[in-house]
N, CA, C and O atoms as CSV, one atom per row, in Angstrom:
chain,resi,resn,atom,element,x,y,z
A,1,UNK,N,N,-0.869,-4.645,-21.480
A,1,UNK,CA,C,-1.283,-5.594,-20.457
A,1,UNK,C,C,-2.629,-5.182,-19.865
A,1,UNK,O,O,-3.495,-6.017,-19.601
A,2,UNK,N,N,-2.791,-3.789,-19.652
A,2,UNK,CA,C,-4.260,-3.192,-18.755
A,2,UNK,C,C,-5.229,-3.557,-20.038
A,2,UNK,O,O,-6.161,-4.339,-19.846
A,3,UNK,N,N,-5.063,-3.129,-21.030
A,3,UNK,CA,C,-5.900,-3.630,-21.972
A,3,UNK,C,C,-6.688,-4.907,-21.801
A,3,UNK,O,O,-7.783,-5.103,-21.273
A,4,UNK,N,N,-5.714,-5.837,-22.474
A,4,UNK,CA,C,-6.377,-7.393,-21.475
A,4,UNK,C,C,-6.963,-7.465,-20.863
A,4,UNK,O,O,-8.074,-7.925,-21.130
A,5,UNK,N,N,-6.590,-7.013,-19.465
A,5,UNK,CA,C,-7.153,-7.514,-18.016
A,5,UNK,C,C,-8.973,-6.861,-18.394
A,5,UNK,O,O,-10.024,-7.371,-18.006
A,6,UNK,N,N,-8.748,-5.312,-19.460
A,6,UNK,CA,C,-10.208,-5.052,-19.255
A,6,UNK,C,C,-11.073,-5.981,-20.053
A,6,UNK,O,O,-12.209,-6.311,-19.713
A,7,UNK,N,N,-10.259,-6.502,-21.480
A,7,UNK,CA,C,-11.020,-7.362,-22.031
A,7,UNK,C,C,-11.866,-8.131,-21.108
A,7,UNK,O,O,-13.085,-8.108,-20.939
A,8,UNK,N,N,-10.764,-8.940,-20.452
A,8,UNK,CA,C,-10.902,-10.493,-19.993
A,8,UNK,C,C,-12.334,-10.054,-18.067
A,8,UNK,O,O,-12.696,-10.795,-17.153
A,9,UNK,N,N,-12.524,-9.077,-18.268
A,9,UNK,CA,C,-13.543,-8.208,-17.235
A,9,UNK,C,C,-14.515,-7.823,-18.183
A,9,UNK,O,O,-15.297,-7.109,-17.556
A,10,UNK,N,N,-14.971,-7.929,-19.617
A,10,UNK,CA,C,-16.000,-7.529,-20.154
A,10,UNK,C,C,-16.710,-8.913,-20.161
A,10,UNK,O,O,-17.930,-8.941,-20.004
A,11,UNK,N,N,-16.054,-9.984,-20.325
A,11,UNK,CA,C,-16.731,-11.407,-20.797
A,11,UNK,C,C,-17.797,-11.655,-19.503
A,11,UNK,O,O,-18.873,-12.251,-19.559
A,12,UNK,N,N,-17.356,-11.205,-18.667
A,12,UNK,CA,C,-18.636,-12.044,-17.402
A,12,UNK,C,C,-19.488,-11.107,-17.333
A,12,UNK,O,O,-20.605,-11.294,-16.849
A,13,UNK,N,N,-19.095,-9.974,-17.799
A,13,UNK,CA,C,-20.354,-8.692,-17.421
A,13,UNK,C,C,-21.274,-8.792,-19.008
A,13,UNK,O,O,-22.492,-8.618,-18.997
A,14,UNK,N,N,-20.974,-8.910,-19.528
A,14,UNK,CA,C,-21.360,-8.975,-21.049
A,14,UNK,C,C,-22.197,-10.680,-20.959
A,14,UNK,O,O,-23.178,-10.809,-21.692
A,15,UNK,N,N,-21.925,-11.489,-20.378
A,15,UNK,CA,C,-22.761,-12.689,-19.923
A,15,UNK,C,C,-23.853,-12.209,-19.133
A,15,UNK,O,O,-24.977,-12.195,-19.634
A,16,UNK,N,N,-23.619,-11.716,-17.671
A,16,UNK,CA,C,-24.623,-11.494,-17.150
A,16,UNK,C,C,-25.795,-10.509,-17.994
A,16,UNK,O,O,-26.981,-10.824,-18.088
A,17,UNK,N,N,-25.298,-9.485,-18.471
A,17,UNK,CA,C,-25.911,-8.466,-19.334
A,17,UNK,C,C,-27.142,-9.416,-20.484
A,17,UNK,O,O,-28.357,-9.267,-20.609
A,18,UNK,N,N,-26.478,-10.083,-20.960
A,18,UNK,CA,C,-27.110,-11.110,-22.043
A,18,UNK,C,C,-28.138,-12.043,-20.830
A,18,UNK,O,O,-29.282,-12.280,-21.219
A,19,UNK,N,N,-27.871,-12.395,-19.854
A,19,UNK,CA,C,-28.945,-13.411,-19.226
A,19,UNK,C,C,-29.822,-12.277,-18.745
A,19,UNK,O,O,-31.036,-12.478,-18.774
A,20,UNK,N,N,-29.219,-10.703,-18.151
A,20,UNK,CA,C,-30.585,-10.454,-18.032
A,20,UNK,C,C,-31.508,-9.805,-18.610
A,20,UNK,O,O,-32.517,-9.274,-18.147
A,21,UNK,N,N,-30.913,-9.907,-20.179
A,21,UNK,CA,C,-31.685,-9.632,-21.086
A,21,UNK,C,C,-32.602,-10.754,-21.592
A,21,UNK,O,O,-33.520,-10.455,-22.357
A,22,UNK,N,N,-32.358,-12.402,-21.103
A,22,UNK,CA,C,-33.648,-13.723,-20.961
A,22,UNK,C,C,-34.023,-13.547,-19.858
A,22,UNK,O,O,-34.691,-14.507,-19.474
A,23,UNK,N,N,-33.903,-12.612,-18.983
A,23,UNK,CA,C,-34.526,-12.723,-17.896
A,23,UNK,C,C,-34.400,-14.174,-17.132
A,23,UNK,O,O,-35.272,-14.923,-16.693
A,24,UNK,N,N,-33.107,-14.261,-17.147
A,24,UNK,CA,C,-32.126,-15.069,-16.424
A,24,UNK,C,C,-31.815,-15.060,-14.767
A,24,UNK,O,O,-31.924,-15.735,-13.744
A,25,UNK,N,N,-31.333,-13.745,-15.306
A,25,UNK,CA,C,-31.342,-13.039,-13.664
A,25,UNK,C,C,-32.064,-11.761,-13.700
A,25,UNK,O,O,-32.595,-11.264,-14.693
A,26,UNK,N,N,-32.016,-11.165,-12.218
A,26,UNK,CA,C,-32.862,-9.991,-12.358
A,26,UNK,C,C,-32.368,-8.871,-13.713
A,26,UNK,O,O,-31.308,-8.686,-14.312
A,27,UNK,N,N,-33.491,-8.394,-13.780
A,27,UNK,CA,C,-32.959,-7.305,-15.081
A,27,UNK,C,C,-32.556,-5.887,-14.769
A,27,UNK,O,O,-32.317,-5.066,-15.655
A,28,UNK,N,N,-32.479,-5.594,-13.311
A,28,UNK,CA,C,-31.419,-4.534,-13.230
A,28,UNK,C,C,-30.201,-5.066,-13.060
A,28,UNK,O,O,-29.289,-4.389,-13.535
A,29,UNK,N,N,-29.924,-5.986,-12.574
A,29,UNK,CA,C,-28.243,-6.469,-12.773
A,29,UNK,C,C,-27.856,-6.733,-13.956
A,29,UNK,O,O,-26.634,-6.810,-14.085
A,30,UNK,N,N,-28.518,-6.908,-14.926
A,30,UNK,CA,C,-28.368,-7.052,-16.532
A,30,UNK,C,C,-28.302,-5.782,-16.680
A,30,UNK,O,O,-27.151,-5.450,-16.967
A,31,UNK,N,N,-29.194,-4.707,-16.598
A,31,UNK,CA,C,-28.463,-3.556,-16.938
A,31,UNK,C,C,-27.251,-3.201,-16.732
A,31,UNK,O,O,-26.331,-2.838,-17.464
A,32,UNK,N,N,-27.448,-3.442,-15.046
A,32,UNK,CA,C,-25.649,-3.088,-14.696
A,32,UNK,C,C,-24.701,-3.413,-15.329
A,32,UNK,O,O,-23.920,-2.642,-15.887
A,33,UNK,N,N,-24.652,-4.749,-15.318
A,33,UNK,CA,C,-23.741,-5.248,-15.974
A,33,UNK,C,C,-23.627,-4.755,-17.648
A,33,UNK,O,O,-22.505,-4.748,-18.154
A,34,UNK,N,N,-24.556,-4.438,-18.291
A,34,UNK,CA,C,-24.223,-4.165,-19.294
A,34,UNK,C,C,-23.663,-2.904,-19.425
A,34,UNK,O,O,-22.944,-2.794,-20.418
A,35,UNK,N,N,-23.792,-1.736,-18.598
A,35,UNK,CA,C,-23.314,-0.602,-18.321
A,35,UNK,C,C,-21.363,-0.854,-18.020
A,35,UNK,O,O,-20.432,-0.582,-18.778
A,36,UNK,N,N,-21.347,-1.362,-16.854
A,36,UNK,CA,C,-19.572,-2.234,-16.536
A,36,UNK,C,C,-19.408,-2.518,-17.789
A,36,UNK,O,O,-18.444,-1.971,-18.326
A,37,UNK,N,N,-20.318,-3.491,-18.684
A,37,UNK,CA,C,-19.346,-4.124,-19.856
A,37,UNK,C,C,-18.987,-3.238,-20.656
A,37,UNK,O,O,-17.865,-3.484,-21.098
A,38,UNK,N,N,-19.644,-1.865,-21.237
A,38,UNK,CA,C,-19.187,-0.611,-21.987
A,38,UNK,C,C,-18.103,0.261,-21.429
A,38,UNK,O,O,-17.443,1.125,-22.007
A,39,UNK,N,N,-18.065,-0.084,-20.369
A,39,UNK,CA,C,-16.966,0.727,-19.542
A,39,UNK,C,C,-15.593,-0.244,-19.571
A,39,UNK,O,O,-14.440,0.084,-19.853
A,40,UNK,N,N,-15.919,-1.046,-19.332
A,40,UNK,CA,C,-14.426,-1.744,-19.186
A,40,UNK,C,C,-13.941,-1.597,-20.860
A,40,UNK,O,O,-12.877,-1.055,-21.161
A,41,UNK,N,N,-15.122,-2.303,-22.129
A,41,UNK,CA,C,-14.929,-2.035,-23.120
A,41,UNK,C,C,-14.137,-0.601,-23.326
A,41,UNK,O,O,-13.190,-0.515,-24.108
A,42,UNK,N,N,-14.524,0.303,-22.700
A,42,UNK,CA,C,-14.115,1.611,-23.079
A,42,UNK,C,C,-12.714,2.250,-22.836
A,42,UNK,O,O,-12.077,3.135,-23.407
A,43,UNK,N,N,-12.443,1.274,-21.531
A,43,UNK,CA,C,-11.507,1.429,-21.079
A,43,UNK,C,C,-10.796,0.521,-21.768
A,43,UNK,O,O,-9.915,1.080,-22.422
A,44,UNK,N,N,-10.810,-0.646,-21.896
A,44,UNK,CA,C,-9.384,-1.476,-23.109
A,44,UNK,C,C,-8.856,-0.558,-24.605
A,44,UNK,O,O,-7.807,-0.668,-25.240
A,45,UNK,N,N,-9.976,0.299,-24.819
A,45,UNK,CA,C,-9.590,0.357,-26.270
A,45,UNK,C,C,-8.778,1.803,-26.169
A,45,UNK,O,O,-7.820,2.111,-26.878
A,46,UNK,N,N,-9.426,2.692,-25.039
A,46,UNK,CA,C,-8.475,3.666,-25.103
A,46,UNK,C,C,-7.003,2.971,-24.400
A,46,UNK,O,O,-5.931,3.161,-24.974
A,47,UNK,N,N,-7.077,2.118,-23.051
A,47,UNK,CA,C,-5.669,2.001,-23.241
A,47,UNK,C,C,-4.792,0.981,-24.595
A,47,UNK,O,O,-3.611,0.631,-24.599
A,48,UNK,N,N,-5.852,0.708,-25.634
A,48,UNK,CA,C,-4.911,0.017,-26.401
A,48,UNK,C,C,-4.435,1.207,-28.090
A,48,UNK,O,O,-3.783,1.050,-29.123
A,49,UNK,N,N,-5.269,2.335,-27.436
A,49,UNK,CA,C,-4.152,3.610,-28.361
A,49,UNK,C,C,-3.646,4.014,-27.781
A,49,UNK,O,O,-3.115,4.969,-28.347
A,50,UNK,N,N,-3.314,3.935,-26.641
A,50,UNK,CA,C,-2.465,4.853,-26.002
A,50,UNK,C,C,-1.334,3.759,-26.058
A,50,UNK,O,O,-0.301,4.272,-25.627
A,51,UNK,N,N,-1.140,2.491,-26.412
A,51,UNK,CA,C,-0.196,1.323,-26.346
A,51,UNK,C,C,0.387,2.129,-27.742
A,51,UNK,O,O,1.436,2.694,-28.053
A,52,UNK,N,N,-0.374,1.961,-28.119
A,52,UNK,CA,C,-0.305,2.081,-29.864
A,52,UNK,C,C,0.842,3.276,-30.250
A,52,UNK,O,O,1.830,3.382,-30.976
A,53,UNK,N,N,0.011,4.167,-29.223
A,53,UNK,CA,C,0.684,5.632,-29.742
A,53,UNK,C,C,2.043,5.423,-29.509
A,53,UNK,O,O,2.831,5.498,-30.452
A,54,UNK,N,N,2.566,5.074,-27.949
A,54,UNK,CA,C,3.450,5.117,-26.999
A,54,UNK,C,C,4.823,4.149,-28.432
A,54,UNK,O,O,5.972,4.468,-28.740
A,55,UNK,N,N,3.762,2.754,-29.016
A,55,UNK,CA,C,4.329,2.192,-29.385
A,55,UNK,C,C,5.034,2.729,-30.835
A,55,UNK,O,O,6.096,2.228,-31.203
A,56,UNK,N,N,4.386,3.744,-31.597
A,56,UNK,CA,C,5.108,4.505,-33.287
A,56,UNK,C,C,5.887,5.447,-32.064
A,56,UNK,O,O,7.105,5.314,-32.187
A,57,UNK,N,N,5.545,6.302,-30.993
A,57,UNK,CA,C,6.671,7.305,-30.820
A,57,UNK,C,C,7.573,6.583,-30.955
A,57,UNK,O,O,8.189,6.785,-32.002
A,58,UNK,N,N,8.180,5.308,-29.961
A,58,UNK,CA,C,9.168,4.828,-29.752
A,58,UNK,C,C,9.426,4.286,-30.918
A,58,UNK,O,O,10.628,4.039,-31.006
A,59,UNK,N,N,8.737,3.946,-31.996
A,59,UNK,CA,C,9.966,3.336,-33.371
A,59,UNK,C,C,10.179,4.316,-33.661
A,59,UNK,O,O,11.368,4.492,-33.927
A,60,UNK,N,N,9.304,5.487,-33.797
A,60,UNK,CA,C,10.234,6.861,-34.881
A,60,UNK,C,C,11.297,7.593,-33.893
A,60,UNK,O,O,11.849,8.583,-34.374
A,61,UNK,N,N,11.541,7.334,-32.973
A,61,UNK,CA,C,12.525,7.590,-32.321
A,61,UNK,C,C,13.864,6.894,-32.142
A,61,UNK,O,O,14.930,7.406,-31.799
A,62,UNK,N,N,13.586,5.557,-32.459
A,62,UNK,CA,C,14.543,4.765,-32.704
A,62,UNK,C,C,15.296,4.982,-34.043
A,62,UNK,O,O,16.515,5.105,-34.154
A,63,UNK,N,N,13.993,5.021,-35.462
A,63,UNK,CA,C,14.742,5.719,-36.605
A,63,UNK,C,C,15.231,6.608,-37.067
A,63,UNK,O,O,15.893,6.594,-38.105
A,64,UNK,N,N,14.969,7.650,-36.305
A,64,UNK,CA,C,15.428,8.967,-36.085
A,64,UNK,C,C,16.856,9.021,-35.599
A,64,UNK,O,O,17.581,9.932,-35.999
A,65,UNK,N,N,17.287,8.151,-34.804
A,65,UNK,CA,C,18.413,8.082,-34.038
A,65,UNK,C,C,19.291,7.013,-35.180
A,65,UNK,O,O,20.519,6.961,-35.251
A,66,UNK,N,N,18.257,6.145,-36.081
A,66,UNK,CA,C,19.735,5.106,-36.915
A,66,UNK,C,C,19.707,6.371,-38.386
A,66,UNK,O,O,20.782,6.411,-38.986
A,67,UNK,N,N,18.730,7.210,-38.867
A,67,UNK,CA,C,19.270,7.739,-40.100
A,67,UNK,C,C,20.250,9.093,-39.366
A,67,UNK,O,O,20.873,9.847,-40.113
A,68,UNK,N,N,20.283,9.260,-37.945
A,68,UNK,CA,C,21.616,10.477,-37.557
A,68,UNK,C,C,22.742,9.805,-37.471
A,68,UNK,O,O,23.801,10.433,-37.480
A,69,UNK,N,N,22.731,8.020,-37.344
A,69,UNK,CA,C,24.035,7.169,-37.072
A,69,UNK,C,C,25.053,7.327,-38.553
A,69,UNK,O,O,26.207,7.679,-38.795
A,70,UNK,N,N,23.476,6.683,-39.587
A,70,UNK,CA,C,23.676,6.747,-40.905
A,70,UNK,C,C,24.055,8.134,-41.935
A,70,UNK,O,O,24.697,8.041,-42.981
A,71,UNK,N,N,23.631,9.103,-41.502
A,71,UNK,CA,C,24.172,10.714,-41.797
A,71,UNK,C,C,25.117,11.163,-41.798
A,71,UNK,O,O,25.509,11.939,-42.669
A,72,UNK,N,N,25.927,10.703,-40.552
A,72,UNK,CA,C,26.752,11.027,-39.377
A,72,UNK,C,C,27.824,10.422,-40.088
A,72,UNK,O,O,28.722,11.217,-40.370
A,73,UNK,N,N,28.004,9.191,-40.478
A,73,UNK,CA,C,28.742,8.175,-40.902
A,73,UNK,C,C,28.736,8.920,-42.581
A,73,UNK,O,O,29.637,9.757,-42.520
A,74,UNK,N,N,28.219,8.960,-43.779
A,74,UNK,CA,C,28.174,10.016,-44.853
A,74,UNK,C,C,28.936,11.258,-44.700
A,74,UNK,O,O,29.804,11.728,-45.435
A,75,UNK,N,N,28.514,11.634,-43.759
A,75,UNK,CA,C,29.150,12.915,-43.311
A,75,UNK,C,C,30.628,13.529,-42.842
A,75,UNK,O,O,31.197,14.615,-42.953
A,76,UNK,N,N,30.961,12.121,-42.206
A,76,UNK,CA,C,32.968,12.548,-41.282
A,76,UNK,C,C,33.772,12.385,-42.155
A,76,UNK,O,O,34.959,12.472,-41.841
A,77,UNK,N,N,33.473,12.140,-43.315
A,77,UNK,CA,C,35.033,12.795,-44.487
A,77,UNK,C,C,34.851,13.915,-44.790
A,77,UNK,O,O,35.837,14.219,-45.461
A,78,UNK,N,N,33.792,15.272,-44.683
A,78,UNK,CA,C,33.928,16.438,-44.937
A,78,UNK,C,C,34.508,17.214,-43.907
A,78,UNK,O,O,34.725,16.889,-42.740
A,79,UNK,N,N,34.702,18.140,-44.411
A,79,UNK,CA,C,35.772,18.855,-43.691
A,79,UNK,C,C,34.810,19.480,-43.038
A,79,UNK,O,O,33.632,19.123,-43.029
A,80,UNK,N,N,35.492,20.897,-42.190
A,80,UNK,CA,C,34.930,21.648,-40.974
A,80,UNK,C,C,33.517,22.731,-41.251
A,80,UNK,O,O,32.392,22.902,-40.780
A,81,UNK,N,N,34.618,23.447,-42.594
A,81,UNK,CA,C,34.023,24.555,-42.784
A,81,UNK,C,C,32.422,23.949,-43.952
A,81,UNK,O,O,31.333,24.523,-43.963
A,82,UNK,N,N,32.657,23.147,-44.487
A,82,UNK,CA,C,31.493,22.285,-45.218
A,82,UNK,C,C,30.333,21.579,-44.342
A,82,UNK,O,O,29.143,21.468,-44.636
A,83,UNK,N,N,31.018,21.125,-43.164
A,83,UNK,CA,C,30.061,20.735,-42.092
A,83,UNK,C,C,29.209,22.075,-41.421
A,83,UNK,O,O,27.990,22.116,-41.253
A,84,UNK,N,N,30.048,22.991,-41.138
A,84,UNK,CA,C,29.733,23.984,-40.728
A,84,UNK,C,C,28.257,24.915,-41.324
A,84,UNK,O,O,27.283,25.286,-40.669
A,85,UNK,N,N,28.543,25.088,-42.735
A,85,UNK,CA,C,27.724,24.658,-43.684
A,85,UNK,C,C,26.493,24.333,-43.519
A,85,UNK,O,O,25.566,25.059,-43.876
A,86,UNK,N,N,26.351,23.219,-42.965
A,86,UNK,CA,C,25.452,22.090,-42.849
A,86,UNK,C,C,24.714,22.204,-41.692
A,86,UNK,O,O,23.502,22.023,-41.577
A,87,UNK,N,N,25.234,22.408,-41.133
A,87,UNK,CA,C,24.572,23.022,-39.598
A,87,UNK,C,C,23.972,24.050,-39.566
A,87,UNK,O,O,22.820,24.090,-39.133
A,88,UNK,N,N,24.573,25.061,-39.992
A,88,UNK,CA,C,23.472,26.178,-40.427
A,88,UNK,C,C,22.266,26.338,-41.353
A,88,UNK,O,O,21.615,27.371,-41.505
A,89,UNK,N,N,22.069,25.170,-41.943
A,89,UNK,CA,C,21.335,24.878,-42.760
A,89,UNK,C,C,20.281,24.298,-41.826
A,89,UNK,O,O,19.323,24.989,-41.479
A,90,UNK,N,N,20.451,22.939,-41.378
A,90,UNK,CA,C,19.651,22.420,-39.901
A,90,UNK,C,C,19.497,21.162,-40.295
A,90,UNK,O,O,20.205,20.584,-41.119
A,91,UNK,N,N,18.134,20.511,-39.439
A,91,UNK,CA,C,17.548,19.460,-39.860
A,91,UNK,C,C,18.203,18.574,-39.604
A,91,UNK,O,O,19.277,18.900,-39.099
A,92,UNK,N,N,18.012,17.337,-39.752
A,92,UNK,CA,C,18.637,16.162,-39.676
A,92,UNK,C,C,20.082,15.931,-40.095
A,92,UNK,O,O,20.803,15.094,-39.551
A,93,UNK,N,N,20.443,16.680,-41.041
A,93,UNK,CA,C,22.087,16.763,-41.809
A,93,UNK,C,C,22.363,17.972,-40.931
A,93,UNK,O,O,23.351,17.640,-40.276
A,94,UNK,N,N,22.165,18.655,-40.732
A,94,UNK,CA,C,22.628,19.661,-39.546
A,94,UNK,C,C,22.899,18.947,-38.451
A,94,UNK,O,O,24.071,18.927,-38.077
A,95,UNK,N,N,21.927,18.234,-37.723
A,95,UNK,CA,C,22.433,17.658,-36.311
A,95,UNK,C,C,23.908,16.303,-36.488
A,95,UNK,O,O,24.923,16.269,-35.792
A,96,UNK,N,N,23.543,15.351,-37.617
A,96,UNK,CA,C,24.429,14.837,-38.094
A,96,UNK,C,C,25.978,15.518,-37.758
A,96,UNK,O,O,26.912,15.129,-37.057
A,97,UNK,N,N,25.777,16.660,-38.567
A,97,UNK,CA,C,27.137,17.181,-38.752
A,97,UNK,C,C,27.302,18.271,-37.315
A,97,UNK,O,O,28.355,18.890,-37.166
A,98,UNK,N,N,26.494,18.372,-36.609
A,98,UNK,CA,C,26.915,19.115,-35.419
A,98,UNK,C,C,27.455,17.877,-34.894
A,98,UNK,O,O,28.661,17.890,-34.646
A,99,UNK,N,N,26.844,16.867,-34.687
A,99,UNK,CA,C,27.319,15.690,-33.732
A,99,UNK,C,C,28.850,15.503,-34.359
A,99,UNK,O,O,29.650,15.535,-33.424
A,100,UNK,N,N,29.366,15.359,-35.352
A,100,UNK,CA,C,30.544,15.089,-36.080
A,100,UNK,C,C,31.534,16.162,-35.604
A,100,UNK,O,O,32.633,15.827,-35.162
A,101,UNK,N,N,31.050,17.824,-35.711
A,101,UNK,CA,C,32.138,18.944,-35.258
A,101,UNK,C,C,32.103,18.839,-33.640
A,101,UNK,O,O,33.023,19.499,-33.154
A,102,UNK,N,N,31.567,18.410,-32.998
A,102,UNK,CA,C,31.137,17.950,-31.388
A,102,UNK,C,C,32.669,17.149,-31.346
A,102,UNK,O,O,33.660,17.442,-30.677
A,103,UNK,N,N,32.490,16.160,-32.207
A,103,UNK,CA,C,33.345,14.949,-32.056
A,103,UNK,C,C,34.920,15.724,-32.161
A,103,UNK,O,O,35.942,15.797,-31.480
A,104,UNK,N,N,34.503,16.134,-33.201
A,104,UNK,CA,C,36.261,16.404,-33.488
A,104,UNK,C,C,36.718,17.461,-32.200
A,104,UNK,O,O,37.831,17.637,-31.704
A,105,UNK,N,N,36.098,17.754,-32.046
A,105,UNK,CA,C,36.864,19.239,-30.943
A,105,UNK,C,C,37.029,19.098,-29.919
A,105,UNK,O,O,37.670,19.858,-29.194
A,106,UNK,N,N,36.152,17.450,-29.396
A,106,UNK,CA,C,36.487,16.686,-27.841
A,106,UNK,C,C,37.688,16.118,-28.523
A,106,UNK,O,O,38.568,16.458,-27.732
A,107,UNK,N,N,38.189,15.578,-29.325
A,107,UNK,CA,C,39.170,15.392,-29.642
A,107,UNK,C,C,38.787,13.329,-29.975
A,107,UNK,O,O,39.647,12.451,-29.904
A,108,UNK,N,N,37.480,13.140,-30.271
A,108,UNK,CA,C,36.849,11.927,-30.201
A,108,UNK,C,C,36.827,11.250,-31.436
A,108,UNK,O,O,36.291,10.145,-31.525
């Protein structure tokens, strides 16, 4: 959303900038303005990686969480000492199968 708002704040400064480059209006407010328009510019694009970024953490976190659903589910017909196994090993089939010996011993 901040992104936007800086876009939609470059268009009038980026106008004035351009008239007072015809000497439209005075030509230090054309500077100015063209200075604001790199800044706001500057400011949309970093907040639109930081959207960006915010936005892959949260899917690989989401998939991270359906291949431990999907693991997890592979995993609860083995027995204890095979899970056990598995956990000591680590990683993604490790947490899988910790979450599974978790389960059984709450009695879940």
């Amino acid at each position: 959303m901040g992104m936007w708002i800086f876009l939609v704040l470059c268009i009038p400064f980026l106008a004035l900038a351009l008239a007072g480059a015809r000497r439209l209006v005075n030509q230090d407010l054309g500077i100015f303005s063209m200075a604001v328009f790199f800044i706001c510019l500057a400011g949309a694009v970093l907040m639109g990686y930081q959207s960006r970024r915010l936005a892959l953490d949260d899917r690989q976190r989401t998939a991270k969480g359906s291949m431990l659903v999907i693991m997890a589910s592979m995993l609860k017909e083995e027995d204890s000492v095979t899970l056990e196994k598995i956990v000591a090993k680590g990683g993604p089939a490790g947490e899988a199968a910790a979450l599974i010996l978790r389960n059984r011993k709450t009695g879940g």
